[in-house]
C-alpha positions as CSV (number, residue, x, y, z in Angstrom):
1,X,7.2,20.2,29.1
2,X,9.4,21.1,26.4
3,X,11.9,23.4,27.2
4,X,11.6,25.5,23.9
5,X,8.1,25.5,25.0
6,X,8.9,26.5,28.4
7,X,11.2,29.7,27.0
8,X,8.8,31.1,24.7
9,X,5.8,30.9,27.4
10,X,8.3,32.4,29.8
11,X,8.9,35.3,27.1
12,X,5.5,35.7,26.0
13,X,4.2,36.4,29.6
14,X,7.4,39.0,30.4
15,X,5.6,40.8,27.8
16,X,2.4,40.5,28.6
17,X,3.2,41.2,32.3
18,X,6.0,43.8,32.9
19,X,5.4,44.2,36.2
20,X,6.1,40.6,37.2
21,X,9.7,39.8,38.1
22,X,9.7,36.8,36.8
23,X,12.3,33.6,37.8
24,X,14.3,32.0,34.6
25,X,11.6,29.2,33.0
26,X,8.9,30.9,35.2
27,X,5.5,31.5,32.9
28,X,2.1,32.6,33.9
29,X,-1.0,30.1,33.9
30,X,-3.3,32.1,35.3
31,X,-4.1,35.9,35.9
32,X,-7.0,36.8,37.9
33,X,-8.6,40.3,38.6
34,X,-11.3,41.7,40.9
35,X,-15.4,40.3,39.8
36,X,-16.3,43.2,37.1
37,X,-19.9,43.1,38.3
38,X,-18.5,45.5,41.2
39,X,-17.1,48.0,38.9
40,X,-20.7,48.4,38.2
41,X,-21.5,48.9,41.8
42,X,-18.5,51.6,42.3
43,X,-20.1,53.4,39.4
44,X,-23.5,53.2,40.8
45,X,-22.1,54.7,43.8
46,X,-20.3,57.3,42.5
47,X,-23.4,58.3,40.2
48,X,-26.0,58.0,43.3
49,X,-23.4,60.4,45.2
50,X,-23.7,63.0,42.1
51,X,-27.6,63.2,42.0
52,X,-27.5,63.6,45.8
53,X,-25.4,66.3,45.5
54,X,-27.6,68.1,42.5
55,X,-31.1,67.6,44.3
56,X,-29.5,68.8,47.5
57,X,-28.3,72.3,45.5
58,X,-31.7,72.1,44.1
59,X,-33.3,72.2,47.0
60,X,-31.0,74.8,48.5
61,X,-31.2,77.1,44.9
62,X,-34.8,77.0,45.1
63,X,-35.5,78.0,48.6
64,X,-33.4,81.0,48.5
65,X,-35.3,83.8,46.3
66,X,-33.2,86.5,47.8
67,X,-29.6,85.0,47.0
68,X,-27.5,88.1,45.0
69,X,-25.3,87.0,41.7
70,X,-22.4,86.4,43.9
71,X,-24.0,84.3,46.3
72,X,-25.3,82.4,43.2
73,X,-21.9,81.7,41.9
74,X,-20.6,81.0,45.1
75,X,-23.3,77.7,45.1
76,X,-22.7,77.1,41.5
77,X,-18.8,76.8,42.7
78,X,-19.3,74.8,45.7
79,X,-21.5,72.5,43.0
80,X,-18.6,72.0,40.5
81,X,-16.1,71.1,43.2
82,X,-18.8,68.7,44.5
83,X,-19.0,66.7,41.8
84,X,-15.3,66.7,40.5
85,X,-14.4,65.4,44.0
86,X,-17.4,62.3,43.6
87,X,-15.8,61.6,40.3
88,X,-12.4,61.8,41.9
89,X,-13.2,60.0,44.3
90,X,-14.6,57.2,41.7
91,X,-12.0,57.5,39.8
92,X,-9.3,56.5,42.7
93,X,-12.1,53.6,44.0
94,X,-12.1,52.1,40.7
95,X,-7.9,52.3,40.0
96,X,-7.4,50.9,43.7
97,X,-10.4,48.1,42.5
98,X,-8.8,46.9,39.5
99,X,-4.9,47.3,40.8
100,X,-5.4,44.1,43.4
101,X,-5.0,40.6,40.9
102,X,-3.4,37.6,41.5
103,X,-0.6,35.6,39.3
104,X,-0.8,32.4,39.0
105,X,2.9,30.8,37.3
106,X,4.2,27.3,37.1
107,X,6.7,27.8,40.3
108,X,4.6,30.4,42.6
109,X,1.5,32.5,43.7
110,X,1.9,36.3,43.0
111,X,-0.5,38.6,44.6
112,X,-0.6,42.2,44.0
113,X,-2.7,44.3,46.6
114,X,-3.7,47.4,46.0
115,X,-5.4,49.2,49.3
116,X,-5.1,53.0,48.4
117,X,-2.9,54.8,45.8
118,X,0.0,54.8,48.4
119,X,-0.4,51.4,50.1
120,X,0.5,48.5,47.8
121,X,2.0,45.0,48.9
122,X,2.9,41.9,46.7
123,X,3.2,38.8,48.7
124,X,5.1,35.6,47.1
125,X,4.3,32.4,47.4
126,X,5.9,29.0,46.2
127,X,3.3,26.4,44.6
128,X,5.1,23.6,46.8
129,X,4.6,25.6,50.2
130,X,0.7,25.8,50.0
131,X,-1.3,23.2,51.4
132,X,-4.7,24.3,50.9
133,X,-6.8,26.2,48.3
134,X,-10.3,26.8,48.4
135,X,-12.9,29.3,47.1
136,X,-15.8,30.4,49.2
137,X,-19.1,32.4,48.7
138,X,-21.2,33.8,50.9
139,X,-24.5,35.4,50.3
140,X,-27.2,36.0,47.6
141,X,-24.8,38.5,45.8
142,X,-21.8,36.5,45.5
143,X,-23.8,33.6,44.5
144,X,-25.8,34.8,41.8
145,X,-22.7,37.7,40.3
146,X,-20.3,34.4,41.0
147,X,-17.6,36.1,42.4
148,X,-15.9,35.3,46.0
149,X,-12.9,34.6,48.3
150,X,-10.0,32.6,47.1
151,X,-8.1,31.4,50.5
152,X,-4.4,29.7,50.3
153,X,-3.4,28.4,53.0
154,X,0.7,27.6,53.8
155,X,2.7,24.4,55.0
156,X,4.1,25.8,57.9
157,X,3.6,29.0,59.9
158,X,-0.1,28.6,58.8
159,X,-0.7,31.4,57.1
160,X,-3.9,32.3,55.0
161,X,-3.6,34.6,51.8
162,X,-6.9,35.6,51.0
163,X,-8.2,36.9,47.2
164,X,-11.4,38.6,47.7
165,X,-14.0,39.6,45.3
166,X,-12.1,37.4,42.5
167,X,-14.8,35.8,39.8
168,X,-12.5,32.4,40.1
169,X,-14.4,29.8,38.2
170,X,-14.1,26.2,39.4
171,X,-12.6,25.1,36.6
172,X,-10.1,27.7,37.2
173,X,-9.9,26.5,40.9
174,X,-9.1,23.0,39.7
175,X,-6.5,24.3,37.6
176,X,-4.8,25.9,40.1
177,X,-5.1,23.0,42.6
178,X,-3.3,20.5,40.0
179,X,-0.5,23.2,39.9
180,X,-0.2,23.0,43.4
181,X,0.2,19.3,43.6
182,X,2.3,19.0,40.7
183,X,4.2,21.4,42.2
184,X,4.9,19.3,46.0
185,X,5.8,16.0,43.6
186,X,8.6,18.1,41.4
């Protein structure tokens, strides 16, 4: 590739990825995220959690003819802080969700993990040091959403990084695979 080429792809994805500390003529092919049809499913959740909450103070409200204006408040409280905390609680499951992606450049594999607000890892990998890359689903859900596992697999000490819930197409897959072997004959 051109070198004037390889400059200006190199500067254009410093800008469009700040947090990547990115190697002189290093560029990013490919970014991948977490399947969005799950976002949908941490909303569901969080929104299922709220209406449990609100028939289960219904229920409680309406039994209880002989609670005073205080006690009333008190429930009406303990409902607010209920419901804050579900969407808090949404909130943090969707941020920790969305903050695990994986970096594809021309010289190596970058994968940002995300596991709570406080736990976050990135783990490095040079193209030329992986030997295997696959994508696997399993299960109706996976299947019909298209989302799944991405698994590399290094020369070596054998170890297995592993991408799950990524929407990786195969096309995407294949892409990455030529990278790889381009990669062992540089």
């Amino acid at each position: 590739m051109d070198e004037s080429l390889i400059k200006i792809r190199h500067e254009r994805s410093k800008k469009d990825f700040p947090n990547l500390k990115l190697e002189d003529g290093e560029y990013v092919e490919h970014a991948f995220g977490r399947a969005r049809v799950l976002v949908a499913l941490i909303i569901a959740g969080v929104t299922g959690g709220m209406a449990v909450i609100l028939l289960a103070f219904l229920v409680v409200l309406l039994g209880q003819n002989t609670l005073d204006v205080m006690g009333r408040n008190f429930m009406y409280t303990m409902l607010i802080i209920m419901i804050c905390a579900a969407i808090l609680i949404g909130l943090v499951a969707l941020m920790v969700y969305r903050g695990n992606k994986l970096f594809v450049t021309n010289k190596r594999v970058i994968q940002m993990v995300m596991k709570s607000p406080f736990a976050t890892s990135v783990n490095i990998i040079d193209l030329a040091s992986i030997e295997d890359a696959s994508f696997h689903q399993n299960g109706i859900m996976q299947k019909l959403f298209k989302y799944g596992t991405l698994r590399l697999s290094t020369v070596g000490d054998e170890t297995t990084y592993t991408f799950a819930y990524s929407d990786i197409s195969p096309a995407d897959l294949k892409a990455v695979s030529k990278l790889i072997t381009d990669a062992k004959k540089a």
